[in-house]
N, C-alpha and C positions, 0 to 999 in steps of 0.2 A: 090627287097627287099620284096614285098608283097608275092611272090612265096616263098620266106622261112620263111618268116614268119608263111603262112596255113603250110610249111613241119611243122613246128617247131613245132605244135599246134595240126598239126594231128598226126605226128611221122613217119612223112617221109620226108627224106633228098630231098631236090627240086636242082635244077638246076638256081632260080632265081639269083642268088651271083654268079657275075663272076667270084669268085673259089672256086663255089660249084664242088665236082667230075663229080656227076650223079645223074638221078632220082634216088631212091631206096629208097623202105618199110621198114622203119628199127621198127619194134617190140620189145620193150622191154619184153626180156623172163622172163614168172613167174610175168608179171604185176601185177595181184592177190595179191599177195603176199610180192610182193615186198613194202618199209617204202616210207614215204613221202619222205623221205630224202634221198633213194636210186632213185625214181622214179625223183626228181631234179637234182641229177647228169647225169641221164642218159636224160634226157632232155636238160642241158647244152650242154653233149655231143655229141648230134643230131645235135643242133645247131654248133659245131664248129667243129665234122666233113665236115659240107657243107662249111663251111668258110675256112677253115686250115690257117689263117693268122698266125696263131702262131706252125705251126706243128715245128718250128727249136726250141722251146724255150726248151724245156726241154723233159723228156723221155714221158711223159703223152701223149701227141700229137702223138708221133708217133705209142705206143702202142694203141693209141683210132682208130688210121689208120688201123688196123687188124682189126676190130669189122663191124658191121653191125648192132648186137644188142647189149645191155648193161645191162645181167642180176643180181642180185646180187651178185655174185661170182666175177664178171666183176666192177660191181662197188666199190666195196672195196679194189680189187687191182688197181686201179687207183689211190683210194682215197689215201690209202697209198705209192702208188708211188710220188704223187705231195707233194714237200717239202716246199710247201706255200711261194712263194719267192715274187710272186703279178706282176711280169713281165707281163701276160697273162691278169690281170685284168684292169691294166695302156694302155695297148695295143687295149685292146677290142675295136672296135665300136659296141660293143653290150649291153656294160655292163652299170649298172645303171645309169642314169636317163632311160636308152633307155627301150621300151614296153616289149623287149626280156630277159634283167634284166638277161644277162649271168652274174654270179660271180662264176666264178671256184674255186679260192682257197675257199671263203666263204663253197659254196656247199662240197667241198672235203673235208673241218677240221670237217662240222658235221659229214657227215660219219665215219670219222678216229674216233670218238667218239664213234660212234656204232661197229666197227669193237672193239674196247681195250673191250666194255662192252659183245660184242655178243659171242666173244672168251675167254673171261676169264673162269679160270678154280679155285677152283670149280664155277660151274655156277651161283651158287646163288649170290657167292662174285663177279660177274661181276655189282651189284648196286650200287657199291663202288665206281664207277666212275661217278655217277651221282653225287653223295654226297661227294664229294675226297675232297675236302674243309675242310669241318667237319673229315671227317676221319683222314688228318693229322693232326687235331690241338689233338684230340684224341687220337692218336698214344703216338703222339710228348709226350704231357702231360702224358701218360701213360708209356710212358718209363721213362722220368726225375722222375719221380714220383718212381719207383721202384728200378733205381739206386742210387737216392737222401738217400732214405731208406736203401737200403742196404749199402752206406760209412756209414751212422749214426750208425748203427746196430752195424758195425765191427768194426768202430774206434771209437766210443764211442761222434762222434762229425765233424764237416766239419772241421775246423780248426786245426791241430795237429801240432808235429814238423817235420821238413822237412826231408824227407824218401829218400832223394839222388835219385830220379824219379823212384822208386821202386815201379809202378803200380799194381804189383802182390801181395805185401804189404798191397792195399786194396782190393782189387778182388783177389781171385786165378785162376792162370792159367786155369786152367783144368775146370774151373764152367765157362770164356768168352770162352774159346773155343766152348764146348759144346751151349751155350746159342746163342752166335753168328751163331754158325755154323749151326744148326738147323732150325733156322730159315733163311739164307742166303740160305740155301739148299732148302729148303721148298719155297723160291721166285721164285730160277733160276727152282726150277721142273714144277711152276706154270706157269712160263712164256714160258717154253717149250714146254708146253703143250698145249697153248693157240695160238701159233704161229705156230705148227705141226697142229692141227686144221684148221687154216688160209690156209696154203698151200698144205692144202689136196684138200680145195675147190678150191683155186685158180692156182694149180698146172700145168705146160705147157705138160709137158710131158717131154722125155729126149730132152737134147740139141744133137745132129750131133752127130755121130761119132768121136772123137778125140778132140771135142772143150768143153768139161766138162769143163775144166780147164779152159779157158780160156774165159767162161762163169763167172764161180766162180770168177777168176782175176779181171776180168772185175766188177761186181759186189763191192768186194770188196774194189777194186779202187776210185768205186763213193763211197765208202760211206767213206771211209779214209778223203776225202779229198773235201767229200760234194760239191760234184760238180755240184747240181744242185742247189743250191745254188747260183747261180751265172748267172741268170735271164740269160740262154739261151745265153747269149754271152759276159760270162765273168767278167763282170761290176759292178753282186751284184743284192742284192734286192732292193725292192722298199720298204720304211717304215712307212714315214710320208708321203711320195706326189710320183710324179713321178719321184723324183732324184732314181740315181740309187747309191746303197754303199755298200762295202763288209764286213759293220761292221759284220755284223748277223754272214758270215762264222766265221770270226776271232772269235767271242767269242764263238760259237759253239766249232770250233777248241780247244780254252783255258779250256773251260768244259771238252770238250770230253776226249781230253789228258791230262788233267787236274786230272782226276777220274782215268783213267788207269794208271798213275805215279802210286798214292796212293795204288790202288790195286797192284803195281809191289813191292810199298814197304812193303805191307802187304806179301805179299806173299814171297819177300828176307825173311822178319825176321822170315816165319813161317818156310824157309830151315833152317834158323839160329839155330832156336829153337828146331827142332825136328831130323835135319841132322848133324848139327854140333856142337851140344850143345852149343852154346852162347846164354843166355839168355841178354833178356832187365835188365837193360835200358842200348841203345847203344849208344856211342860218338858221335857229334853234327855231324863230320862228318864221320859218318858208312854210308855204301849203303842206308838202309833202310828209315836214316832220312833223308840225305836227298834225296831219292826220294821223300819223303812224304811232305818235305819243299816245293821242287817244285812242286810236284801237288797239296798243299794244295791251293799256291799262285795263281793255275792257276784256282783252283775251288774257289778263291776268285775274280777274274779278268771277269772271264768268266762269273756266273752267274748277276754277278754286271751289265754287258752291257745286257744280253741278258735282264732283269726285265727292265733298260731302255729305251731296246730299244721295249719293250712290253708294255712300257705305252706310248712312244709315237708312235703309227702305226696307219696307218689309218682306218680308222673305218669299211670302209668294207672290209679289211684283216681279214680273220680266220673268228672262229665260237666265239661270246662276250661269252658265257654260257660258257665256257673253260677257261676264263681266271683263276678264282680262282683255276683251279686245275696246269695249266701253272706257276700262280707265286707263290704257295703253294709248287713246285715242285723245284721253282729255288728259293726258300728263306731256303727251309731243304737244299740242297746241300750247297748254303753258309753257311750255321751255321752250318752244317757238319767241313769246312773247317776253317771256324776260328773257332767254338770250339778246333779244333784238335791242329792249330797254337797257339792257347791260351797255351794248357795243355802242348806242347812243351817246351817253352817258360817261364813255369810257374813250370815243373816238379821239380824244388829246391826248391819252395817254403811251406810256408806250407798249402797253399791253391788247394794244388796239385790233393787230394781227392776229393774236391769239384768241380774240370776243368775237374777231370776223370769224375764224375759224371755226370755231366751236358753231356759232349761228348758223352759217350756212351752212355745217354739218347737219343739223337740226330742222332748218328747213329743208335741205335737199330728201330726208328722211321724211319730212313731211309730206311732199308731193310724190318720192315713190310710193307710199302706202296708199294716197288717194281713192285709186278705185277700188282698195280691197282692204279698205278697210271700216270703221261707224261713221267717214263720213255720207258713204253711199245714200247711207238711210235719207238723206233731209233733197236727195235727188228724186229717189222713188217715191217719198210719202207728197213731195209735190206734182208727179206724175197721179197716184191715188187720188189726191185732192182737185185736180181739173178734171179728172174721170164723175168722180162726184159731182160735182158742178155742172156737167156736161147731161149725165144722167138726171140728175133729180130734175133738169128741163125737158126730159123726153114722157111722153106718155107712160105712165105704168102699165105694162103687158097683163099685169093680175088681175087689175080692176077696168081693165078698161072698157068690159062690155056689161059692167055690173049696173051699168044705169041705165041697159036698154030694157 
């Protein structure tokens, strides 16, 4: 133990841990240079390549098995590879109380914090995520605020007679399209941009001849169906203590599918509207609503577990400075959803103007915080996850002459 210890200390993998690999000098490239918060990952790292007690738990492990060193480029795709599940931390005999004070997922969610601010695009608005707290209550109130004023404007009042769920009545068409669009465009350009960035520097190169695809499948797969998530063998994460639970998937799942519903029915009624001429408002049950019924339910189910299951987790899971932008991220998607289930629900009434209001205030809030704020994460950790996928098909550089 004392031989990994000095590796750990000097930055060289030792042999004292009876499954340590090997002796080996592992330098972290561009130390210079490299954040505190980059230089403790790659020191975790050091340390539990010489351990591998945990190489089966998730893709982190194995990808940290290719490395020797851990430069910046190297540490942020790990970071964003590990899906914070805490398996590895519950596991550890290294991790806190102990002198070596491994905490993986801890070390990995600050970095994920520097990766969303150091790629954001434009750059400057990458401060936004220091401050993402503040930013959505600013948002938020900045759009209610605009929409509130504009029903008063045009209908002389929140209150009126009931308009048979004739939305466009108070809004017209062609000014939410535009206003939405614009800015939803201006998110997804931001986030492409920032993510294209990511995988310039953390790029593998091509995968094999013939296995593109099956790279990409692969990839795609884990992230459908958040399979790492599932603490290395199935069972779930770890939350409160060392039980293990699959709550986290499930409500990730109900979010995630939850949002794509809604966007499948935004996108039915925009065929609707521009393909087929059927304008809103459409029967309780047309495609559209109830797509939007069920994802609205699922983005009320989902974010509901995930905030709880966010205030009770253990305290050395994740990075604490994040939380406010975690549960500022999962309280706009619920109020996304029940505003929506609201103005649904509410469109006969004559309070209809006032539930469009407030909703679209809340969505509009929603889409400017986009690039800068937790939704970033489920961009980059699927860029990390086709990196993987890409790599674990290329020969390993380590081993590759050890069979001659």
């Amino acid at each position: 133990m004392q031989q990994l210890a000095d590796s750990a200390n000097r930055g060289v993998l030792g042999s004292g841990d009876p499954q340590a690999a090997s002796l080996r000098t592992i330098p972290i490239r561009a130390q210079r240079t490299a954040t505190r918060e980059e230089q403790e990952v790659a020191r975790v790292m050091q340390i539990c390549n010489a351990c591998r007690y945990c190489e089966g738990f998730c893709a982190v492990f194995p990808a940290m098995t290719r490395r020797l060193e851990f430069g910046s480029a190297d540490v942020h795709y790990l970071a964003n590879l590990c899906h914070n599940c805490g398996a590895c931390l519950h596991a550890c005999q290294y991790a806190p109380p102990h002198e070596f004070s491994v905490n993986v997922p801890q070390a990995m969610a600050v970095v994920r914090a520097s990766t969303y601010h150091d790629y954001a695009w434009p750059r400057v608005m990458g401060g936004l995520y220091r401050r993402n707290g503040l930013t959505l209550s600013l948002a938020l109130a900045a759009g209610l605020a605009l929409f509130l004023a504009l029903a008063v404007a045009m209908k002389g009042g929140l209150l009126h007679e009931p308009l048979a769920g004739n939305f466009y009545a108070v809004f017209p068409h062609n000014m939410l399209a535009l206003m939405f669009g614009v800015v939803f465009l201006f998110s997804v350009f931001a986030l492409a941009v920032g993510v294209t960035r990511f995988w310039r520097d953390v790029t593998p190169g091509r995968a094999p001849e013939g296995e593109s695809m099956a790279a990409a499948g692969e990839a795609i797969d884990s992230a459908l169906r958040l399979r790492y998530l599932g603490g290395g063998h199935g069972q779930g994460c770890n939350e409160a203590d060392d039980a293990f639970a699959l709550w986290r998937r499930r409500f990730h799942h109900s979010t995630f599918y939850g949002f794509m519903l809604c966007f499948a029915s935004t996108s039915v009624a925009t065929l609707y509207h521009y393909g087929l001429g059927l304008q809103a408002p459409y029967a309780m049950s047309s495609l559209p609503v109830v797509l939007g019924t069920l994802g609205g339910i699922g983005l009320l189910v989902g974010p509901a577990g995930l905030l709880w299951l966010n205030l009770r987790r253990h305290p050395l899971h994740g990075d604490a400075a994040q939380k406010p932008m975690d549960r500022g991220f999962i309280a706009l998607l619920f109020a996304t959803s029940a505003t929506g289930l609201a103005l649904l629900f509410g469109r006969d009434t004559g309070a209809m103007a006032l539930l469009l209001a407030v909703h679209l205030g809340v969505v509009m809030a929603f889409f400017l915080t986009l690039p800068y704020g937790k939704f970033a994460h489920g961009i980059f950790r699927c860029a990390a996850l086709l990196k993987y996928a890409i790599e674990k098909r290329q020969p390993n550089r380590l081993t590759a002459g050890l069979g001659d």
